[in-house]
C-alpha positions in Angstrom: -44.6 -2.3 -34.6 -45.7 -5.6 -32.5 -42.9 -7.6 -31.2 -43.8 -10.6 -34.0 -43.1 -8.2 -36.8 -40.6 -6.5 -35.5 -38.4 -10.8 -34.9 -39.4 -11.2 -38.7 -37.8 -8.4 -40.2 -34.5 -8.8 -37.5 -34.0 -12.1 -38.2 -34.9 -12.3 -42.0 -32.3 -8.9 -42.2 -29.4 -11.2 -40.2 -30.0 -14.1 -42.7 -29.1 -12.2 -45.8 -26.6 -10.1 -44.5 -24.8 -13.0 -42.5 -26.2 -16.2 -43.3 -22.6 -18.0 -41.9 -21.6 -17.1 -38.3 -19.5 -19.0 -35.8 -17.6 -18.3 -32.8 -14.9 -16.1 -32.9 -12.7 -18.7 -30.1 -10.5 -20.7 -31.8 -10.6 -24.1 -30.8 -9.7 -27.5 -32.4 -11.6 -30.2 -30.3 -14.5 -29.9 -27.5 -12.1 -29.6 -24.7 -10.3 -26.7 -26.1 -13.5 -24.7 -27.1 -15.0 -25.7 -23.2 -11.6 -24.4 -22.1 -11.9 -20.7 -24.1 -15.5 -20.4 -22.8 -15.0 -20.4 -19.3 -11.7 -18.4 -20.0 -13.8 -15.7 -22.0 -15.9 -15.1 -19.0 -15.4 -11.1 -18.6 -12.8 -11.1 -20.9 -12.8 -10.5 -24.4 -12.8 -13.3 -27.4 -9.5 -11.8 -28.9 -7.5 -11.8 -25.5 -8.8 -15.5 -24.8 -7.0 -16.5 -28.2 -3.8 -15.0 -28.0 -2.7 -16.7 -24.4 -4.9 -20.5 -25.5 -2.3 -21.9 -27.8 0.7 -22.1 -25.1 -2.1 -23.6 -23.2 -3.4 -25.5 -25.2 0.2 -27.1 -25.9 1.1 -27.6 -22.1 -2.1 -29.2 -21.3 -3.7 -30.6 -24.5 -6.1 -33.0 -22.8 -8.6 -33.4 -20.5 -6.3 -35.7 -18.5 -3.1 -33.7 -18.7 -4.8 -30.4 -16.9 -6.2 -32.4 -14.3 -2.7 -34.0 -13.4 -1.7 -29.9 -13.2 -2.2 -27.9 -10.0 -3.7 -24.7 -10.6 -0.4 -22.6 -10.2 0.7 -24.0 -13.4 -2.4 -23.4 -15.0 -2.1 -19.5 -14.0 1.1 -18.7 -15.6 -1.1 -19.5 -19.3 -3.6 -17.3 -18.7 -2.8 -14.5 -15.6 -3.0 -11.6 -18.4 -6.8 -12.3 -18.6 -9.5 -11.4 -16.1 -9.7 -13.2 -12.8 -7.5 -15.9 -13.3 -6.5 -17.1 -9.9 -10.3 -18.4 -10.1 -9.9 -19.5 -13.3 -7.2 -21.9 -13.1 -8.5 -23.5 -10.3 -11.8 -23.9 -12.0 -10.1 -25.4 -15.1 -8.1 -27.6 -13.1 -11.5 -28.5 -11.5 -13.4 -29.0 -14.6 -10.9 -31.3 -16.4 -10.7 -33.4 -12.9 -14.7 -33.9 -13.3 -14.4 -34.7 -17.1 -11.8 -37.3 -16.6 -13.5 -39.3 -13.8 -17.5 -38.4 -14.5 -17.4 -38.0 -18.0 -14.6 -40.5 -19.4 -12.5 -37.0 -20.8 -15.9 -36.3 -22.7 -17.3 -32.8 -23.2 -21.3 -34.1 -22.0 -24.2 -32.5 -24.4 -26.5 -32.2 -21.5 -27.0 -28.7 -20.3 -27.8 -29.7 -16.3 -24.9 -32.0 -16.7 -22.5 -28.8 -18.2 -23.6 -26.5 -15.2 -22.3 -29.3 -13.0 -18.5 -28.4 -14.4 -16.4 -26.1 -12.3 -16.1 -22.7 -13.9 -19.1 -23.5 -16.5 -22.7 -21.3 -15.6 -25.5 -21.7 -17.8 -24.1 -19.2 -20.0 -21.1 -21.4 -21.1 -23.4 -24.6 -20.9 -25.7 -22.7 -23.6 -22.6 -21.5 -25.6 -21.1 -25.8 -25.5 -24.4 -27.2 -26.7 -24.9 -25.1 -29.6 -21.7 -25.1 -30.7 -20.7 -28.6 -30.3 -23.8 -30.3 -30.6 -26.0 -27.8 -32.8 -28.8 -27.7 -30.1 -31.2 -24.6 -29.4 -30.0 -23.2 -26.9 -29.6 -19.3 -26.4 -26.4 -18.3 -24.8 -26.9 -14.5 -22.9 -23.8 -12.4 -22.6 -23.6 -8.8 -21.8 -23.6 -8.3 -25.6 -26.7 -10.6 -26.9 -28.4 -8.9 -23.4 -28.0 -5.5 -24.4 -28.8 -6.1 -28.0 -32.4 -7.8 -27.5 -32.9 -5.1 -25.0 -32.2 -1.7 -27.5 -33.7 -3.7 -30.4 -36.5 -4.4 -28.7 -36.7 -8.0 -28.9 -37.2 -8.1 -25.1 -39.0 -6.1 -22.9 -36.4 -4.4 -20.8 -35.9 -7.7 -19.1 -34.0 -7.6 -16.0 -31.5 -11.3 -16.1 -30.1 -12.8 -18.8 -32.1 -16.0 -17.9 -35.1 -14.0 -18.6 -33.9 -12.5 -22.0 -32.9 -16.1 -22.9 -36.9 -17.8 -22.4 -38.1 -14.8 -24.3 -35.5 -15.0 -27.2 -36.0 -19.1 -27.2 -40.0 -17.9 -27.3 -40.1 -16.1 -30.2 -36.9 -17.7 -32.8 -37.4 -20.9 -35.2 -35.8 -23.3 -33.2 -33.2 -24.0 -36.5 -32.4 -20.5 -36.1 -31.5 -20.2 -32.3 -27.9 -20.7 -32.1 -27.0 -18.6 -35.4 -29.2 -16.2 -33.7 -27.1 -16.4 -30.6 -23.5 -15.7 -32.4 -25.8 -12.8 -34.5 -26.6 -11.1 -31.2 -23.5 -11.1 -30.1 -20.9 -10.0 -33.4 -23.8 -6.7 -33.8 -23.3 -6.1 -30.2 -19.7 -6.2 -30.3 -19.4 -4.4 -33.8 -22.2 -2.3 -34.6 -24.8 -1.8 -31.5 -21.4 -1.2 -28.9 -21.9 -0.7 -25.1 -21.0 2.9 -25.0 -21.3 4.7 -28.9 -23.9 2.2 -31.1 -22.9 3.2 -34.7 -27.1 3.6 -35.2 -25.8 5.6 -38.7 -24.6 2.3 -40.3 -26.5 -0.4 -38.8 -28.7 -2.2 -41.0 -31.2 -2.7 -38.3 -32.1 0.9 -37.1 -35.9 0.4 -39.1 -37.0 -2.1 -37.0 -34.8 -0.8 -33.6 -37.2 0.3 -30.9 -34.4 1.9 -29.3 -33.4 4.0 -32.6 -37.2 4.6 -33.4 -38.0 6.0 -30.1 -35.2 8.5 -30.8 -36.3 9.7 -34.0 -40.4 10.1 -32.5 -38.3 12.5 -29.7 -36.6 14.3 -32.3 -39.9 15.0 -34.5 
């Protein structure tokens, strides 16, 4: 099957089966969502929203988490990965939006990356999100998806599987296509058992394919 087939039937098979997909942070305004994001770095969507709502009530702007020093910031969120790093990159972040960026989340992708705490990962993640552009956020999950499925060709950086991903999607269908990526990879096509036997991709899967040509 030829890598142009094989995007067809993927992305035709994600439309019907989940033609509505979001993010699975909770968030009520920009700030909040560009807060989860760097939080979820290494750390898993459902941890990020159980410790963000005491958060979010102690510092629920822009202004008030850059008027707090990074030790308070730490006692939200120390059950999560890294956080020592994280709260001074929060702290950071909301010191940079207040006095670049007028308390503004920016749209820009360069400008995003400029953020403390914010890679091009969560720059990709803001932009489509907020702003509905197409851009292809790479986590461990949508990076080990593309690779089994074989929508990229064992690519070796995430910045490598997100110019061949952006290559070969309708631009309209790039950032569902990022939030498909990653609920399959965290549901069905897991790190460590893939439950091949149930998903609904395994006909056009290079990964499950090869298997079966083995087993013939």
């Amino acid at each position: 099957m030829n890598k142009k087939t094989r995007y067809k039937h993927i992305l035709s098979w994600f439309e019907d089966n989940m033609p509505t997909v979001k993010t699975e942070l909770k968030y009520h305004d920009p700030f909040q969502l560009l807060v989860a994001v760097i939080l979820s770095a290494q750390c898993t969507d459902k941890r990020v929203n159980m410790i963000t709502p005491a958060l979010f009530d102690a510092f629920p702007t822009p202004q008030a988490m850059s008027e707090a020093a990074p030790d308070d910031v730490f006692e939200y969120i120390k059950s999560i990965s890294y956080p020592n790093s994280k709260a001074k990159h929060l702290v950071g972040m909301a010191q940079m939006l207040v006095n670049e960026f007028k308390s503004i989340v920016p749209s820009d992708i360069d400008e995003l990356q400029r953020l403390p705490g914010a890679g091009r990962k969560t720059a990709n993640v803001i932009a489509s999100v907020l702003y509905d552009k197409p851009a292809m956020a790479v986590d461990t999950h949508v990076f080990r998806v593309a690779n089994r499925l074989g929508l990229t060709n064992n690519s070796k950086t995430p910045l490598n599987t997100e110019r061949e991903l952006v290559s070969h999607i309708p631009q309209n269908l790039i950032s569902k296509a990022h939030h498909w990526l990653i609920l399959h990879g965290r549901y069905v096509c897991t790190a460590r058992n893939p439950e091949c036997d149930r998903c609904g991709l395994s006909q056009w899967c290079a990964t499950f394919q090869d298997k079966l040509f083995k087993n013939i």
